[in-house]
Wavefront OBJ file of the C-alpha trace (Angstrom):
o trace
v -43.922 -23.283 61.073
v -46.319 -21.339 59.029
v -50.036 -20.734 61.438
v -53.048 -21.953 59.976
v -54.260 -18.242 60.419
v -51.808 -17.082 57.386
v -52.958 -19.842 54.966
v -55.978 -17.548 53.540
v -53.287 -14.433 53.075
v -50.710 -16.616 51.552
v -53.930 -18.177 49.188
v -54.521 -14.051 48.043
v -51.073 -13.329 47.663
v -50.497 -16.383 45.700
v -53.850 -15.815 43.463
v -52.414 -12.344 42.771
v -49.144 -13.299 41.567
v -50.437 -15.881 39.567
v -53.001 -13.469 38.322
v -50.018 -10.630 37.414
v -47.678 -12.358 35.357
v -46.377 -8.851 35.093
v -45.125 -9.211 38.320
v -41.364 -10.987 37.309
v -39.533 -11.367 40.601
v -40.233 -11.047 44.287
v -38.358 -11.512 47.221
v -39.608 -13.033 50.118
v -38.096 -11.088 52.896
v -37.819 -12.951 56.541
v -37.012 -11.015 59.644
v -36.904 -11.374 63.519
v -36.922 -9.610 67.041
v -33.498 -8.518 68.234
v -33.788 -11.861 71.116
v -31.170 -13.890 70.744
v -27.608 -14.019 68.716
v -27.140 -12.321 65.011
v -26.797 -15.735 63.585
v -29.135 -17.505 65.295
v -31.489 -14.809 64.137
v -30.111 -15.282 60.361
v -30.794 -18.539 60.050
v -34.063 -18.400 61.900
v -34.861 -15.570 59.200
v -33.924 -17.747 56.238
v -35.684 -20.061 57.167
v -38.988 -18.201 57.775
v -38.490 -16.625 53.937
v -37.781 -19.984 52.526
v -40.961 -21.652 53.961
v -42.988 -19.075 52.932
v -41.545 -18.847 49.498
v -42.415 -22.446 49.914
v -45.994 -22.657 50.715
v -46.408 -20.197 47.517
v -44.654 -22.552 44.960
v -47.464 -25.440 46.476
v -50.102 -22.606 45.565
v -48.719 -22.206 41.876
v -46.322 -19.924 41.842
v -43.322 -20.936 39.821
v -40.419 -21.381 41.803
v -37.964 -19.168 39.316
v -40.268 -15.750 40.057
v -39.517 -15.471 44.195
v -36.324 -15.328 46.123
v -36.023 -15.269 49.569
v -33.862 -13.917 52.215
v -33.483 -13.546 55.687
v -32.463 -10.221 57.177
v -32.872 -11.037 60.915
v -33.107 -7.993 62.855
v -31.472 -5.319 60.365
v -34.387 -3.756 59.832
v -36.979 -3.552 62.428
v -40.033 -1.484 61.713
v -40.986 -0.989 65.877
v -38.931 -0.920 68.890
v -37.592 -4.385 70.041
v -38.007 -2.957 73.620
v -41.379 -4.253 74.134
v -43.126 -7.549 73.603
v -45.452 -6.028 71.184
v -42.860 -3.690 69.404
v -40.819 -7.446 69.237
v -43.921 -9.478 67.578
v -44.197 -6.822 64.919
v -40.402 -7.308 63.985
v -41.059 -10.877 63.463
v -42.182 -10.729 60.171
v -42.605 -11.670 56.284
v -42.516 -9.212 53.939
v -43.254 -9.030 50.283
v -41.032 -7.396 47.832
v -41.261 -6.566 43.930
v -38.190 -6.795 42.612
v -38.496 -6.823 38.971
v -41.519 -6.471 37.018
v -42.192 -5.448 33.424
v -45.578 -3.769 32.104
v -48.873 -5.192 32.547
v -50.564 -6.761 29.900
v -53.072 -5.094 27.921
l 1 2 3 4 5 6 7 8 9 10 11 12 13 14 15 16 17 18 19 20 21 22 23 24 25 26 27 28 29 30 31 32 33 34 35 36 37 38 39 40 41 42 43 44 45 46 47 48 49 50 51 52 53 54 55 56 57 58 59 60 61 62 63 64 65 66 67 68 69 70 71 72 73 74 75 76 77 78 79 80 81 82 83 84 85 86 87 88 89 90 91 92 93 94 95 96 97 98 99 100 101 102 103 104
């Protein structure tokens, strides 16, 4: 489930891409805390990734210009030993991919 609190960020980051056709592919990158099993983690990461990559197709983006992907806790960016350290790790990150050079 996607907060109401992310629907202005995912309104920006959907106005940029739309405004940066330059911009060719970007992957929608899902992650979680180390809490529970690998692949209940994977899956819980896919799914994060795909509903965001989701919610950006409804705000224009064409479909064929993200990917998404769930990496569940491979790549934690603070320590899964604390509650806060664990809410950072659950995540969605934005990735460029592939782009070519912007337009003059």
């Amino acid at each position: 489930t996607i907060r109401r609190e992310s629907d202005q960020l995912l309104d920006e980051v959907a106005a940029v891409l739309n405004e940066h056709p330059e911009i060719v592919r970007l992957e929608v990158q899902g992650h979680t805390d180390n809490k529970g099993s690998q692949p209940l983690n994977a899956k819980l990461s896919s799914d994060r990734s795909k509903s965001v990559m989701e919610a950006l197709v409804k705000r224009g983006v064409a479909a064929s210009r993200l990917t998404s992907r769930g990496y569940a806790f491979e790549k934690p960016i603070a320590d899964n030993s604390t509650e806060e350290g664990r809410q950072k790790n659950r995540r969605v990150q934005f990735v460029v991919v592939e782009k070519t050079a912007p337009r003059p």
